[in-house]
N, C-alpha and C positions, 0 to 999 in steps of 0.2 A: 503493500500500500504506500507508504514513505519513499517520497524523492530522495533523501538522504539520511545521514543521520543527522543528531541534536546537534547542535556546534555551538560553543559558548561564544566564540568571536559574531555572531548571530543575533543571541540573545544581547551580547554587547552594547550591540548595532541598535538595538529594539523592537527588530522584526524576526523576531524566533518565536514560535508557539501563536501566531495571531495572524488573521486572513487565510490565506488557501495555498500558497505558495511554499512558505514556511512553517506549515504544520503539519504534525506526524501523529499528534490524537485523532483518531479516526472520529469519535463523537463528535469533538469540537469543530473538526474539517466540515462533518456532517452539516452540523448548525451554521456555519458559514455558508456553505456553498449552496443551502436552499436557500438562504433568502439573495445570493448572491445572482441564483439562477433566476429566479422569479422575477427580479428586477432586470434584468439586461437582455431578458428575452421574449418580453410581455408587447404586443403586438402595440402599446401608445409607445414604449420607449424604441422602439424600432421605425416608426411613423416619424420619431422626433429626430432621427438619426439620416434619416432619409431628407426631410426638412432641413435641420443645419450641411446637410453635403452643401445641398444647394446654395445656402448665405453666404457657407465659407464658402463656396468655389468663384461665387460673382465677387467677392473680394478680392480672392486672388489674381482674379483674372483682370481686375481695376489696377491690380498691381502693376502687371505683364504690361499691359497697352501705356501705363504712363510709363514705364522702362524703353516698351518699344518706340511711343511717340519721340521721347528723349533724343531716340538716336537714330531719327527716319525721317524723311522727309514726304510732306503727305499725309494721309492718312495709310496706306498702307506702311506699317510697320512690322518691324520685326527686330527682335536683340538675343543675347546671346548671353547663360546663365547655365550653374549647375542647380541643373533641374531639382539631385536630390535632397539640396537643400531647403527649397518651395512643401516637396514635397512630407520632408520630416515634420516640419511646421504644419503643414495643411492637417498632418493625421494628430499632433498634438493638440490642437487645437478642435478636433474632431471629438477626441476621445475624453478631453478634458469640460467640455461643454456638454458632453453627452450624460459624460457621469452626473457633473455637481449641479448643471445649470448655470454655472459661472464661464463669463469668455474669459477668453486667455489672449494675445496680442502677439502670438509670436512671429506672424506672417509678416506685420505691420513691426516687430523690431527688424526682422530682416533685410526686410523692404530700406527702411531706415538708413540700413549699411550700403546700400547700392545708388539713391539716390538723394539729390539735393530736396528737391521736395518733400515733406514728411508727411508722414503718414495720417489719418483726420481723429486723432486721440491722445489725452494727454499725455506728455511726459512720464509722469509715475507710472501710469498705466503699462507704457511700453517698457518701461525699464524693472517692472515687478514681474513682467510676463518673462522679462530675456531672464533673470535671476533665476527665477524657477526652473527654465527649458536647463539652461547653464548646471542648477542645481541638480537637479535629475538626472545631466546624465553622469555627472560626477558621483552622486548616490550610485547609480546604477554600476558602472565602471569601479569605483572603491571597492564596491561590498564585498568582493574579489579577497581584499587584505583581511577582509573579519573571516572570512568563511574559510582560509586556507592559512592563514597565517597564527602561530600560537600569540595569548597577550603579552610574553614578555617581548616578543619582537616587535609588535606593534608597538608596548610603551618604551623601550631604550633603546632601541638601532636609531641612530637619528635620523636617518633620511626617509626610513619606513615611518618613524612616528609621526613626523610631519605631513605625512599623506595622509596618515589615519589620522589626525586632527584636522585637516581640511576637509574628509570625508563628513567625520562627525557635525562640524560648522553647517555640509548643506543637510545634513540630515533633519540638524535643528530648524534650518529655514524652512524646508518643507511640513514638516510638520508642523510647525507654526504657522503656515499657510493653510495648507488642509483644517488642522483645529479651529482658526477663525472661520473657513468656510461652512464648516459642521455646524458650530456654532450658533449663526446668522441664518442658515437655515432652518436649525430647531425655533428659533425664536421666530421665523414668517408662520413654521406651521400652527406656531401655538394662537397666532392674533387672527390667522385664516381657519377659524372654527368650522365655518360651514362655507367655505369655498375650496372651488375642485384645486386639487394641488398640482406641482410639476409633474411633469413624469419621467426624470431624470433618474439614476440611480442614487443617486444619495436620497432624495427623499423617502424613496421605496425603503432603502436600507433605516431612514430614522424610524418611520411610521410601523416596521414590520413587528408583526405581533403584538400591536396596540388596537384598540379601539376604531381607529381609522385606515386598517387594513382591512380589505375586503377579504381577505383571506383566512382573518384571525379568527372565526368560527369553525374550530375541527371536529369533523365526527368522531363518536367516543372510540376511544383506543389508541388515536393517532398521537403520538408525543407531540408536546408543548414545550417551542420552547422561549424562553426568555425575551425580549426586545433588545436589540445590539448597543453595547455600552461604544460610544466613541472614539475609545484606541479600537475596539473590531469595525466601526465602519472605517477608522481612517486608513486602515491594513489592509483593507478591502479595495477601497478607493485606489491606495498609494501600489497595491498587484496589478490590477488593472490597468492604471496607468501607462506600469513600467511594461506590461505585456501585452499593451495593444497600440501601443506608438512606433517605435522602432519594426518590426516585424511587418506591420503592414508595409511602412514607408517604403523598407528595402526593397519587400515583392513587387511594389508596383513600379519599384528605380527597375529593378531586374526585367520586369516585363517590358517596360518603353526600350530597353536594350535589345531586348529580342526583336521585338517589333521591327523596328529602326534596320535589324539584318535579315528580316523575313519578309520583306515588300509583301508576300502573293498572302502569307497570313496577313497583315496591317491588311490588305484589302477586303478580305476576307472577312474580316473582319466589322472593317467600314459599313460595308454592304449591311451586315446585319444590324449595327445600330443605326444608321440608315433608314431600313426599313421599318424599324419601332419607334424612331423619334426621327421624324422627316426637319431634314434640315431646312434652315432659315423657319423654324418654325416656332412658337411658344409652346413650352412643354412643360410640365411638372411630372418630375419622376415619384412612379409610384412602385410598392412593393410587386406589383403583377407585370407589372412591364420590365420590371429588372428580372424578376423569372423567368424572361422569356428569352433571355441574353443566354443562351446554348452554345455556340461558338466562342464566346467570351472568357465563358466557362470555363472550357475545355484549355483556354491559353491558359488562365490564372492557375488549373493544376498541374500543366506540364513545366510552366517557369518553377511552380516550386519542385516538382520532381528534378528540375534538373538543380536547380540551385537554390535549397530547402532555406528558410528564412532562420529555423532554427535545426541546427546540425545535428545534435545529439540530446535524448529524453533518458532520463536520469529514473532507479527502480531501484529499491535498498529493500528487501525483500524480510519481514520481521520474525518470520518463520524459515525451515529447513527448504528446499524448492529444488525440483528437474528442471535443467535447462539444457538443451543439447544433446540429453543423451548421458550426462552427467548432474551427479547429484553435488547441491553447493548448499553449504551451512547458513544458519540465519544471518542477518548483519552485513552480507554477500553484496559491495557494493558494482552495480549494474549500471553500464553507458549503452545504449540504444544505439546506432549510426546509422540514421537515416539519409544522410549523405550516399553512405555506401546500396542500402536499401535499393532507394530509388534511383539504381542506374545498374543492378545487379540483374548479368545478362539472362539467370535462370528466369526474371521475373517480368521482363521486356525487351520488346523485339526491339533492336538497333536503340539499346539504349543511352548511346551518348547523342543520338539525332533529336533537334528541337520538333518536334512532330505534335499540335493539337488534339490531330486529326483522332488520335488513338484513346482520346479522352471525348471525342466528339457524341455528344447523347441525340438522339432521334427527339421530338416534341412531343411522344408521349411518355419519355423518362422522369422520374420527379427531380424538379426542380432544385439547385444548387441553395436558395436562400430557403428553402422547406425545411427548418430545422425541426423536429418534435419538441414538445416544451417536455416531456418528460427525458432531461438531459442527464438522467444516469446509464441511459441506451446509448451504445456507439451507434448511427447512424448515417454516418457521414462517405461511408469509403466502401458500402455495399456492390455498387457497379462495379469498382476497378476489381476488386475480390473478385468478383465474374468473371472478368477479361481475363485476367492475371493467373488466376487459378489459387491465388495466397493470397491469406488475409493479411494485413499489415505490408502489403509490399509499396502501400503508396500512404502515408501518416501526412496529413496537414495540420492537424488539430490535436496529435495525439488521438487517444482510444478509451475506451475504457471507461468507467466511474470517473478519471481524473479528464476527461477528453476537456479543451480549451472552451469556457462559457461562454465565453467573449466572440465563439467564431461566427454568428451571423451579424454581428457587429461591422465584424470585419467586413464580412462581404461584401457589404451593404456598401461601406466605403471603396472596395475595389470595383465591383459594378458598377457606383457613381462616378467616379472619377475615369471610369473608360469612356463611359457615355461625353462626361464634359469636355476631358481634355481632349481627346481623340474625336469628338464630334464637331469641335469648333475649331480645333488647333492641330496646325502641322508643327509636328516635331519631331527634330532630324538630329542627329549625332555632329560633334563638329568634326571630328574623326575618327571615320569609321576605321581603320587601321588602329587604333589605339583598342587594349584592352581592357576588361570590364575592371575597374579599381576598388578592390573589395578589400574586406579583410575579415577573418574565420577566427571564433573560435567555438563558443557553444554557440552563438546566432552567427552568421554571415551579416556585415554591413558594410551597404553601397558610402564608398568613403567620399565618390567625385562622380559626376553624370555629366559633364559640359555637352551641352545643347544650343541647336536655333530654334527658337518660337517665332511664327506667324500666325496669323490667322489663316484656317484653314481655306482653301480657292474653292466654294462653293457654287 
């Protein structure tokens, strides 16, 4: 059941034993992970998610045209930009407004660094948004020295210590942000007695198993449990965050790179959003017309088959276990390699070839965004098992009781943003001869994407 073991460098940190990520009690996992599920896959917070694509992308794309106006003459413009920077921002901004209700500005700090013009918000604003983006990923990237490293090296090696007290520093900021978020929310819900609330996750996560959860009436027998104390929604929040920012951002860096070297797929593709959102047209995306994006599909899981957002899934087994063919004692810690998985020749035909087509579903297949809300079922990877003949030869979300909650989230943002950028916008590599500039080690991340943006010749 356990990703790993306990690690005191962990609890150090203040994220050991609390949210889903960092817990090994199975009960406690339990108790998080329904109201964790409930909230992030309840058909308004998906509505709302589908909603903000759309704000943030007319934002972003306000950004691009005063970039490209900058440096063009006319109205047709065009400039030149690494893409995957736009892009980390766009899904932070995604995921952070989806959870709390709160925007975030970090389009509009980046935008900042590129041009003279600034961006239409205050000061504080932009520069509490760059902290946090800053903050996170240095949380993210430290937590490396808690998790692997003993305390006496973090506290006297000088050079390590200093990192682990600059890690500590943004930990405090973060959660100092979150806590005020959490906060500020209990106190709208208590003054809005009888009006409808947000439908973001954190509200879900305050209201759960109170009074004002629709949910909080159980038939007899079903355990009851508690309402979520504050360090579990902020643990909740702060997994979430870290696990739905980066991972998206890079798949969808990865896929415009494919694109960009598969002309007859990027056509192929066209053609299909094309024909469900007719261009020069007004459109509001809805959740039925992104289900119908089957060729779309089929890219977003061959990019990850070839180049998985996340490399290896971690299984610390608390019991004795067969694996292989061999018997391994409890405690037995286990790396997954889904790298290797997903290009392993028993399990696909010409598996170093970028190929869609082999993921391609017919229009009476069900649907990529059709997730079941009962999210203790694997679900997700039934077809390829088909093809393949093995189960687990293609993991995007992981499997299992722990499979990623967060994955129609996801989708929803990789759907949206094909529709957007790729419906209105041509974008081309500036050098196709250069290669993809990544860097591995448990996630794969797009480190540089340099690009031209124009508007697409409609």
């Amino acid at each position: 059941m356990p990703r790993a073991p306990f690690s005191r460098g962990m609890k150090e940190l203040l994220m050991a034993g609390i949210g889903l990520t960092n817990i090994n009690d199975f009960k406690s996992w339990k108790f998080n992970r329904q109201f964790f599920t409930r909230a992030i896959l309840s058909p308004n917070f998906n509505n709302e998610a589908i909603k903000w694509s759309y704000l943030l992308f007319e934002e972003l794309e306000g950004y691009w045209k005063s970039l490209g106006l900058a440096n063009s003459d006319g109205e047709e413009w065009t400039f030149e930009t690494d893409y995957s920077k736009w892009i980390h921002r766009f899904t932070h901004e995604m995921i952070v407004v989806s959870l709390t209700g709160e925007r975030s500005y970090s389009m509009g700090s980046y935008y900042n660094t590129l041009s003279p013009i600034k961006a239409p918000y205050p000061d504080a604003l932009i520069e509490d948004s760059d902290r946090f983006v800053k903050g996170m990923n240095q949380l993210i990237v430290g937590s490396a020295l808690f998790a692997f490293l003993n305390p006496f090296v973090r506290r006297y090696v000088p050079f390590i210590r200093g990192k682990a007290n600059e890690v500590l520093k943004h930990r405090d900021l973060i959660f100092e942000k979150l806590d005020k978020i959490i906060k500020k929310r209990r106190q709208e819900i208590e003054v809005m007695q009888n009006e409808d609330l947000k439908n973001d996750m954190l509200t879900s996560l305050i209201i759960a198993n109170t009074e004002r959860d629709v949910n909080y009436k159980k038939t007899v027998g079903e355990e009851i449990f508690p309402p979520m104390t504050d360090i579990e929604i902020r643990a909740n929040i702060l997994d979430a965050i870290v696990g739905g920012t980066d991972t998206t951002a890079n798949l969808f860096s990865f896929l415009t790179y494919y694109l960009c070297h598969y002309p007859e797929v990027k056509q192929k593709m066209l053609t299909e959003i094309d024909s469900i959102f007719p261009p020069n047209s007004s459109f509001q995306l809805t959740h039925s017309d992104l289900s119908k994006l089957k060729y779309c599909e089929a890219i977003i899981k061959e990019v990850e088959r070839l180049l998985p957002a996340t490399n290896i899934l971690a299984k610390y087994p608390s019991e004795p276990i067969e694996v292989g063919g061999y018997q391994w004692p409890a405690d037995t810690q286990f790396q997954i390699d889904l790298a290797t998985i997903h290009r392993h020749k028993d399990y696909w035909t010409n598996p170093e070839i970028f190929d869609p087509d082999r993921f391609f579903l017919d229009n009476k297949s069900e649907s990529y965004l059709n997730v079941k809300n009962d999210d203790l079922k694997d679900d997700h990877n039934e077809k390829e098992n088909q093809k393949t003949g093995q189960k687990y030869s293609f993991i995007m979300f992981g499997g299992g009781i722990r499979i990623c909650p967060g994955r129609k989230l996801a989708k929803i943002e990789l759907f949206s943003l094909m529709v957007y950028v790729f419906g209105k916008y041509n974008v081309e590599l500036i050098d196709m001869e250069a290669p993809l500039k990544t860097k591995s080690s448990i996630v794969t991340t797009c480190q540089e994407l340099m690009v031209k943006i124009k508007p697409r010749n409609l």
